[in-house]
N, C-alpha and C positions, 0 to 999 in steps of 0.2 A: 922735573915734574913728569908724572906716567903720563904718558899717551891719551889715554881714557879721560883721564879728569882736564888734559887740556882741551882737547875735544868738546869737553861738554862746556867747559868754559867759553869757548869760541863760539858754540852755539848760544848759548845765554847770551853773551854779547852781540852778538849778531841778531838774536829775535828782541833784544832792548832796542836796538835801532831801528829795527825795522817797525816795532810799535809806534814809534816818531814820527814815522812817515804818514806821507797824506796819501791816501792811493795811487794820482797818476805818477807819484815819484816811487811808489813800491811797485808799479807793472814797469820801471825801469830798473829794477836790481831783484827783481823776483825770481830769477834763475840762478842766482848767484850761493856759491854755499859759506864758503868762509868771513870771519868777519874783513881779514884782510882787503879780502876781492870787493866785499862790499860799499868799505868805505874808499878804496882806490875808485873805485866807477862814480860814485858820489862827490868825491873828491875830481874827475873830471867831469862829472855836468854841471857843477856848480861854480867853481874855484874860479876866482878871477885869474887871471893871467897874464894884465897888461901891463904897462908901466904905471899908468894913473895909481892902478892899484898899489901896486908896491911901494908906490911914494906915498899914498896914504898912510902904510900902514907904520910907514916907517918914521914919518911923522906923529903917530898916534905911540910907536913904539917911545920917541925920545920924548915926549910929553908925558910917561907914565910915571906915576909920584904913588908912594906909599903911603897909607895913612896911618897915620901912629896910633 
C-alpha cells in the first residue's frame, strides 16, 4: 500500500475513534497522532490487568457457543 493512502487511512481511523469518545477521555489521547499510539494509551487506561480479569474472561471464552 503507498504511503499516502495509508496515512489517510490511519487518520480515518483514528478520528472514528476519537468521535467515540466522551471528552474527559479525548483530553487524555488528544495529543496523540496515530491510530496505533492511540489505542495503545487507551488500551492502558482502561484494560484490566489482573487475574480476576483474565479468569473471567477465560471462563466467558470456554462458555462461547455458536448459533446455528
Amino acid at each position: 500500500m503507498e504511503a499516502d493512502k495509508w496515512e489517510e487511512l490511519d487518520w480515518r481511523a483514528a478520528s472514528a475513534i476519537r468521535l467515540c469518545l466522551t471528552k474527559n477521555v479525548l483530553a487524555n489521547v488528544q495529543n496523540l497522532s496515530s491510530t496505533k499510539e492511540l489505542w495503545e494509551r487507551l488500551e492502558w487506561l482502561y484494560q484490566q490487568k489482573d487475574i480476576s480479569n483474565r479468569l473471567l474472561l477465560k471462563e466467558q471464552f470456554h462458555n462461547l457457543c455458536m448459533d446455528e
